[in-house]
PANU-366310 format. One record per residue (C-alpha): x, y, z; residue in three letters. Coordinates in steps of 0.001 Angstrom, whole numbers, padded with zeros to 6 digits, always signed. Layout:
<nodes>
XYZALA;...
</nodes>
This chain:
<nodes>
+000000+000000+000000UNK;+001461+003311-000651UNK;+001702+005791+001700UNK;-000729+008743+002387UNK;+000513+012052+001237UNK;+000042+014939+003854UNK;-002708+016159+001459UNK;-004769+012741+002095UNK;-003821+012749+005999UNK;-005234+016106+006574UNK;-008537+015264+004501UNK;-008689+011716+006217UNK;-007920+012943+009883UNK;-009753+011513+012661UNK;-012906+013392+013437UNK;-012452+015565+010241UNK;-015471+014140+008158UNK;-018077+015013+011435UNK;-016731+018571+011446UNK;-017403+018607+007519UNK;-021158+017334+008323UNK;-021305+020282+010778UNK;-020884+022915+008820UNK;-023375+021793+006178UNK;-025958+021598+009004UNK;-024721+024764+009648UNK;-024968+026493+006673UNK;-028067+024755+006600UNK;-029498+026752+009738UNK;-028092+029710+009094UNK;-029003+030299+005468UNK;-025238+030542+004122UNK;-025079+031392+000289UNK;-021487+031796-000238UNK;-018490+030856+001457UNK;-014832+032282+001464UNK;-012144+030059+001376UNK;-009314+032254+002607UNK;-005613+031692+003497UNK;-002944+033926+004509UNK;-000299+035142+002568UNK;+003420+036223+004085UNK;+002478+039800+004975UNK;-000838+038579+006478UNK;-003115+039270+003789UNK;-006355+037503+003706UNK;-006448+035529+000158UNK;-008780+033116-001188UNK;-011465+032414-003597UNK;-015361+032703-002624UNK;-017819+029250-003416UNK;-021382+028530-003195UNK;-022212+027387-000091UNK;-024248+024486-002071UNK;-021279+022874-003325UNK;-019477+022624+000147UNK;-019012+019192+000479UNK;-017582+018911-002487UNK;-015182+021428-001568UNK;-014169+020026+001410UNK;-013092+017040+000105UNK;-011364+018515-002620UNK;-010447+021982-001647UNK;-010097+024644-004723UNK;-006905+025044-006645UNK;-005286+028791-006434UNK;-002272+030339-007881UNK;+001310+029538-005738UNK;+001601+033426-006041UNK;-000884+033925-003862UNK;+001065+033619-001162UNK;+003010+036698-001877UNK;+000010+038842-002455UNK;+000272+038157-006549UNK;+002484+041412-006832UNK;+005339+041996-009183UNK;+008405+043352-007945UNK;+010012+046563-009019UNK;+010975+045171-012419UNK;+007222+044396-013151UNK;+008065+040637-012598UNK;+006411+038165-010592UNK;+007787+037642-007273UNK;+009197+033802-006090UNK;+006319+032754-008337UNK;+006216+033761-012045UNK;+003420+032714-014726UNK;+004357+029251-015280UNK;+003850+028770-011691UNK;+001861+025295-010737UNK;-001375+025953-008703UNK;-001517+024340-005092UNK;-004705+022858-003259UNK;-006427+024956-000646UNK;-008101+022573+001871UNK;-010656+023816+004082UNK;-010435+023273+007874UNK;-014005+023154+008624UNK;-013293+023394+012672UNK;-012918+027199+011402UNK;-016430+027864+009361UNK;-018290+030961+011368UNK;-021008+033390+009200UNK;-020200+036604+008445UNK;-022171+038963+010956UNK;-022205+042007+008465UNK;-023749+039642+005368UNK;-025086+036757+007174UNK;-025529+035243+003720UNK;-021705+034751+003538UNK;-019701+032525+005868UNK;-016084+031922+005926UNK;-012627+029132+006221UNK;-009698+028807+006696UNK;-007666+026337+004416UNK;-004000+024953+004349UNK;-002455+025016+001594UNK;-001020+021469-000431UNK;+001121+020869-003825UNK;-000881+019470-006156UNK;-000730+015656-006129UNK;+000044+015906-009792UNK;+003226+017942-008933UNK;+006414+016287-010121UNK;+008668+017190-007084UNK;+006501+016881-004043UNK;+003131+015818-004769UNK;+000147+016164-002482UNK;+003053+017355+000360UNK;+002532+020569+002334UNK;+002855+023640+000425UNK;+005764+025489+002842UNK;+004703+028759+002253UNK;+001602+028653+003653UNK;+001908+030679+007061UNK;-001202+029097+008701UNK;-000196+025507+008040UNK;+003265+025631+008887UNK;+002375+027362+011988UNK;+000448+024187+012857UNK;+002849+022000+012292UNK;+005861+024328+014340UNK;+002955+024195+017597UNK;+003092+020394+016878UNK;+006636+019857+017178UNK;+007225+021625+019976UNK;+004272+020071+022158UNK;+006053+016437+020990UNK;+009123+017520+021816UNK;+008513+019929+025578UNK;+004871+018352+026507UNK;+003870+022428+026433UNK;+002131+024518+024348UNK;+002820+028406+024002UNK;-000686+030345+024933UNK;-000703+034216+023253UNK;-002268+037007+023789UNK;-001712+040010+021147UNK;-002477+043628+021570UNK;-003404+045080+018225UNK;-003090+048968+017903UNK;-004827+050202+015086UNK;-005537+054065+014088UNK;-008994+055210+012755UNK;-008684+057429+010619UNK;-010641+060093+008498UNK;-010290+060141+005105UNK;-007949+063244+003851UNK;-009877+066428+002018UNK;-007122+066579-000802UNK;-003896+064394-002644UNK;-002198+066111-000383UNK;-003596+065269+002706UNK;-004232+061483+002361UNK;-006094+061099+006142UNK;-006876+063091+008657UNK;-006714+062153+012769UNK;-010447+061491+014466UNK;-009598+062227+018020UNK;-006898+064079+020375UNK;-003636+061663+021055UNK;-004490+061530+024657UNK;-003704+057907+026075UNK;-006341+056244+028379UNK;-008856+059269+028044UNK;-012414+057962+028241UNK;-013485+061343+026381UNK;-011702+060191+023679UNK;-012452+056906+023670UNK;-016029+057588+023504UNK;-015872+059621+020613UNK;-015263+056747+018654UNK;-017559+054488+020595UNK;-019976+054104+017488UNK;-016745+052480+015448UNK;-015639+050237+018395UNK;-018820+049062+019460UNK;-019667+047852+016083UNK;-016110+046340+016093UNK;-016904+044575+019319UNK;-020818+043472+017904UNK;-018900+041743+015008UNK;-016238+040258+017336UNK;-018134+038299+019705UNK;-020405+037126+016758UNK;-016855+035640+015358UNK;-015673+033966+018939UNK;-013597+036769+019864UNK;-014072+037123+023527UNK;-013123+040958+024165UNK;-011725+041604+027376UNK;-010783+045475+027552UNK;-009993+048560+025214UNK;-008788+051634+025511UNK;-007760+054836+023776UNK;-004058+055237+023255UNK;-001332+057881+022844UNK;-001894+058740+018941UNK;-004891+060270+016846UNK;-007603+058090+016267UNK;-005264+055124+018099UNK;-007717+052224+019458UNK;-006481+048798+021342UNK;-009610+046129+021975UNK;-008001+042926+023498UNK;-009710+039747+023143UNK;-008813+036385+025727UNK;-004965+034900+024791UNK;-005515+031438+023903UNK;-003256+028759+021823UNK;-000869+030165+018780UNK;-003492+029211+015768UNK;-006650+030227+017362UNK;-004962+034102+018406UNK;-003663+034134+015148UNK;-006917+033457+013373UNK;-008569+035876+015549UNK;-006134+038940+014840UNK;-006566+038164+011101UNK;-010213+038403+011945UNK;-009875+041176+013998UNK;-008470+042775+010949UNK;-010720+042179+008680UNK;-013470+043203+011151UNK;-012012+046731+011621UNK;-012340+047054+007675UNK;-015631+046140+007232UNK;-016745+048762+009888UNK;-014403+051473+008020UNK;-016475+050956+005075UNK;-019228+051786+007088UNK;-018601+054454+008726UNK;-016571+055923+005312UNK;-013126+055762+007417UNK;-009679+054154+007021UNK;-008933+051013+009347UNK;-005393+051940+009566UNK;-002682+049293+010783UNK;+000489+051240+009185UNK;+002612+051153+011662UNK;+003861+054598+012113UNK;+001818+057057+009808UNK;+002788+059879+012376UNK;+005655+060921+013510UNK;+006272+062396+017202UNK;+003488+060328+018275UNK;+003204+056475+019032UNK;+003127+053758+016407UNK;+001423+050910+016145UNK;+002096+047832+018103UNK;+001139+044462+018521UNK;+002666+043026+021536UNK;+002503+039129+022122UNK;+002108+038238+025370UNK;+003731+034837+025653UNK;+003301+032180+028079UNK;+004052+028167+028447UNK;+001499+025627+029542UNK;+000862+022046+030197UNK;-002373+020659+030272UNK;-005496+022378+030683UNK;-009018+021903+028834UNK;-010984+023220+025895UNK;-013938+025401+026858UNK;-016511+026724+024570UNK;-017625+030311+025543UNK;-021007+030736+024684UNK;-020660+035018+023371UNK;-023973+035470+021015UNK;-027655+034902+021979UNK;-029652+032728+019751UNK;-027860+030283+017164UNK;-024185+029862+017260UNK;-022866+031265+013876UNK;-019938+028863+013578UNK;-018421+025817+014900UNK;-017657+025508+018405UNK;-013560+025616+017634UNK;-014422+029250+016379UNK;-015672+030079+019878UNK;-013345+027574+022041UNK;-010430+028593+024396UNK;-007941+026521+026541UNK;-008245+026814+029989UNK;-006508+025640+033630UNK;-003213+023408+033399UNK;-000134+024425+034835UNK;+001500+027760+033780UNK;+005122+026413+033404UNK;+006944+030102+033741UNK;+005501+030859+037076UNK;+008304+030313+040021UNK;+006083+030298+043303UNK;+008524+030819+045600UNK;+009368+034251+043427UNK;+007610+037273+043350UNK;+008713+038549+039598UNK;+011276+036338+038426UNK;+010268+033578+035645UNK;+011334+029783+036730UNK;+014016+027802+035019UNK;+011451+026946+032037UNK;+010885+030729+031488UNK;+014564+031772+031897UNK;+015665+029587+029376UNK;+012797+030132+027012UNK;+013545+034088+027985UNK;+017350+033115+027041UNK;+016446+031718+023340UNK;+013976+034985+022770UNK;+016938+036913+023650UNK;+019527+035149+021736UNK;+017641+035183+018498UNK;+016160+038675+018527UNK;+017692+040464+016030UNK;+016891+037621+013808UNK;+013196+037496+014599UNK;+013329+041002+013759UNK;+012580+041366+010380UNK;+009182+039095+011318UNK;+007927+041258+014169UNK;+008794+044343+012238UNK;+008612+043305+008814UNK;+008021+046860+006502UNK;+010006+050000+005894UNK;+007801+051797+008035UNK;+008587+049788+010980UNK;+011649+051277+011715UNK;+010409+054078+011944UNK;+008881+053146+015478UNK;+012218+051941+016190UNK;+013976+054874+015586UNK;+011210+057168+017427UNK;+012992+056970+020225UNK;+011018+057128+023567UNK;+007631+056614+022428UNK;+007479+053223+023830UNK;+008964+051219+021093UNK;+011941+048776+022308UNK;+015551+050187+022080UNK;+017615+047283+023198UNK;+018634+043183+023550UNK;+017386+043170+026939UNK;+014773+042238+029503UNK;+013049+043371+032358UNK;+010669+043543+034748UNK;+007582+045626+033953UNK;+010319+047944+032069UNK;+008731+049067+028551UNK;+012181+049991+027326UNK;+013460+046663+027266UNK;+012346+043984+023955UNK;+010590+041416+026373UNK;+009293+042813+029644UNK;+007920+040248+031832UNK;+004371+042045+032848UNK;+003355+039838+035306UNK;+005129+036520+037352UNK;+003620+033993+034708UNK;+003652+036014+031275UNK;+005869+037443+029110UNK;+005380+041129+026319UNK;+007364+040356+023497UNK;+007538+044235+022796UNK;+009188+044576+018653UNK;+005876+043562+016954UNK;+004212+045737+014975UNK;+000735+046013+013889UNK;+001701+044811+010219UNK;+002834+041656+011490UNK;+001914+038105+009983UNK;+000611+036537+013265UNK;+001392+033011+012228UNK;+005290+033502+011266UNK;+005693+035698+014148UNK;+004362+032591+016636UNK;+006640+030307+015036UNK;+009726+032321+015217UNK;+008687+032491+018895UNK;+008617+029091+018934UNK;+012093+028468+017484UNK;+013390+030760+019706UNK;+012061+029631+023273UNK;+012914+025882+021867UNK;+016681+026523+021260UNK;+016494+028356+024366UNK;+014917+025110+026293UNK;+017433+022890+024714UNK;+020606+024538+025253UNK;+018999+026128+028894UNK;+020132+029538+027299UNK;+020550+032241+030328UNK;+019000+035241+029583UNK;+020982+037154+032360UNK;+019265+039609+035082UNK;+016994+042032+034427UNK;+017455+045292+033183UNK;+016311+048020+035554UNK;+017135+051129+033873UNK;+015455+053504+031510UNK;+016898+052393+028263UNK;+016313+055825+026705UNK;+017936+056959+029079UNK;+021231+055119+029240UNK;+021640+055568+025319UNK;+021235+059118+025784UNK;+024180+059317+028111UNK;+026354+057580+025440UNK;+026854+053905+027228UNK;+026586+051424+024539UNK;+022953+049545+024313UNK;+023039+046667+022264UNK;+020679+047500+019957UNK;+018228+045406+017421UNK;+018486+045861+013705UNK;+017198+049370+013010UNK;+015918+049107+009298UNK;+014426+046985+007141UNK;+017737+045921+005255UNK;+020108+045224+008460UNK;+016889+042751+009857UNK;+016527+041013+006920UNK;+020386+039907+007014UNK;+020048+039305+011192UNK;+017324+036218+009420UNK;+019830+035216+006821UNK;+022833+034949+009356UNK;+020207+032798+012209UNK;+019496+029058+011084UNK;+017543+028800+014120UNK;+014679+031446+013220UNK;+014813+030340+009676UNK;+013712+027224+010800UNK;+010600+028914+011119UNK;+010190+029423+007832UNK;+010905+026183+005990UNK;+011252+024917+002788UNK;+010653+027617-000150UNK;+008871+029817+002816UNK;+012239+031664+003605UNK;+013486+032042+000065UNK;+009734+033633-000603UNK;+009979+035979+002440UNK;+013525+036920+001639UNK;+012294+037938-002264UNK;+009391+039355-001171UNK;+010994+041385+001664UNK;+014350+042100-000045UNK;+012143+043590-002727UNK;+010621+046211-000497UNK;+013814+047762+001000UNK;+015226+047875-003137UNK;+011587+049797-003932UNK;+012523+052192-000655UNK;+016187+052570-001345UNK;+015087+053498-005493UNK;+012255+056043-004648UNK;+013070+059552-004150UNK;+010729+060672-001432UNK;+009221+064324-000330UNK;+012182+063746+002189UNK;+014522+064170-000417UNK;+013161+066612-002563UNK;+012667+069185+000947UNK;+016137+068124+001722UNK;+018897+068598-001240UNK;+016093+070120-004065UNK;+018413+073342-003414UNK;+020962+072635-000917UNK;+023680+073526-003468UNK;+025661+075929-003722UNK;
</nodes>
């Protein structure tokens, strides 16, 4: 008998064929028309093809074949050519995971999937194997490993900073701020209430289980958090998040903004992943809507209880050995992670905008925002570089690879950091710092085998393309910057 390629182990997967006859009672109930079949490119687009809901079985057991390029957004690079992917490109299988099926709450005729991605199984290198650029999958199978290999699983919570923005009155004013940049003010925060309340309406009806929100430090600059849970799930839910906050910009004729730093002087925005390591623990549905549930219960499930493995009870702050050495790996592979958590142009400038909350240095501490990783509580740590463009899914593996080299060589992170970081660069001191553009990260990746283990197969030589791309569009472009700056500066 020959053996099952991945594409036929994923269809055939225990429990699999229930979940399939779920969703068509589902979309039975619910009156579903149309479904999108969406997967996530490397920048964390949302890509995908839409399908009658009639012919979902069909789909399911098949999936729908989609252009490799998809996975880099279909965009030519700066020479007009195709990037990693060119026109003779093969297509690839996109498999729906129906555990992920939930109606859309703004056109309750539509409902959406996730899928993973496969080569064909006509392909003549790898057939019916896992298609390696495919974020979402290869995130799965990253969480896998490490739970096979440590008997824990990472649990994240992400902070996603976002700007709403009016649209701008002329070319030459592209947007326009909504509100004052006052941080925490409830005056503020209720002038956009309309916008985030709808946000939160469509959340909950999608299984994200808000916790808190808040106004932050930059025009228009809103933070909803929704309840950490395991690496797939959080990311599936930011993507959602996302594409949440769009749907009410078109609504309220605004711009969902999630560049990271459109202002300067001001704060950018992050997206801080708030780590922590578990063992055990249960699944728990959380029941968030009245009436029908619009989706599958894994759409609305989080893990709960087990035993938080970073949390030393005989120490008030400090991490135990687990965390240390997880804290160690983080450390060690930093700069290479960096081009992941802060993965445009425009990242660095946050970086560079120095003392506006953005991390400065190769360093941790405790509850001290000027350090990379603070640890914000006994059992939890803030992996502070991310950035609110960043693909969720890479990012969690990276974090992965990192804590894992950390576990296995029991890497020591060092003591804490107690000083203001701003600070003691000011003064002159040397502050080891992370790569501060675009170019620099992207060779910190190159140069650490460890991180690029995160992105296997053709997923780093895509990223690298992709990425390497962007700084070469930057670095050709002559800017306003430029023009203001040496249009007459001679002689």
């Amino acid at each position: 008998m020959s053996k099952q390629t991945d594409f036929e182990v994923h269809r055939n997967a225990v429990g699999r064929a229930e979940l399939v006859r779920k969703v068509q009672a589902k979309i039975d109930e619910l009156g579903v028309d149309y479904i999108y079949l969406q997967y996530i490119s490397i920048t964390g687009r949302v890509m995908g093809k839409a399908c009658p809901a009639r012919h979902w079985e069909q789909l399911a057991r098949k999936g729908v074949q989609t252009f490799m390029g998809g996975v880099v957004n279909v965009f030519p690079d700066r020479h007009g050519k195709l990037i990693a992917f060119p026109a003779n490109s093969h297509e690839v299988i996109a498999l729906p995971d129906p555990e992920t099926f939930c109606q859309l709450p703004w056109n309750k005729r539509m409902g959406r999937v996730f899928c993973t991605l496969f080569y064909m199984e006509e392909d003549a290198d790898k057939p019916g194997s896992y298609f390696e650029p495919d974020s979402r999958g290869n995130l799965r199978r990253i969480d896998n490993e490490f739970r096979a290999t440590h008997d824990m699983h990472m649990r994240v919570g992400c902070e996603p900073e976002m700007l709403w923005l009016k649209k701008g009155s002329s070319p030459d004013i592209p947007f326009e701020g909504t509100t004052k940049p006052y941080a925490y003010h409830i005056e503020q925060f209720e002038q956009l209430a309309p916008v985030w309340l709808k946000v939160y309406e469509y959340s909950i009806a999608m299984g994200l289980d808000i916790i808190q929100g808040d106004h932050e430090d930059a025009p228009g600059q809103v933070e909803l958090n929704y309840m950490f849970d395991e690496p797939l799930r959080t990311a599936d839910r930011l993507t959602t998040y996302r594409q949440i906050c769009a749907q009410v910009a078109r609504e309220f004729n605004l711009i969902a903004c999630f560049m990271t730093k459109p202002y300067m002087g001001t704060s950018a925005n992050g997206c801080h992943h708030n780590i922590s390591l578990w063992s055990g623990g249960d699944s728990e549905v959380v029941k968030l809507v009245n009436g029908p549930q619009p989706g599958l219960d894994d759409v609305f499930t989080y893990r709960r209880g087990g035993k938080n493995e970073l949390r030393d009870e005989t120490e008030t702050w400090k991490p135990a050995a687990v965390g240390r050495h997880a804290l160690g790996g983080l450390l060690k592979h930093l700069s290479g992670m960096t081009a992941i958590a802060c993965s445009t142009v425009n990242s660095y400038r946050r970086l560079n905008d120095t003392g506006l909350w953005a991390p400065l240095a190769i360093s941790w501490g405790l509850q001290n925002r000027s350090c990379a990783v603070r640890v914000s509580g006994p059992d939890r740590f803030e992996y502070r570089p991310c950035d609110s463009m960043v693909n969720p899914y890479l990012m969690m593996a990276a974090l992965y690879k990192g804590m894992d080299d950390g576990l296995r060589n029991q890497t020591d992170p060092g003591e804490p950091e107690e000083r203001n970081l701003v600070e003691v660069m000011k003064s002159g001191e040397h502050v080891e710092r992370i790569p501060m553009n675009l170019n620099d990260a992207l060779n910190a990746l190159r140069d650490d085998p460890v991180i690029r283990k995160a992105l296997p197969g053709r997923m780093y030589e895509v990223f690298d393309a992709y990425k390497r791309d962007e700084w070469d569009r930057f670095i050709w472009e002559a800017s306003d910057w430029d023009v203001k700056t040496y249009l007459d500066c001679l002689p």
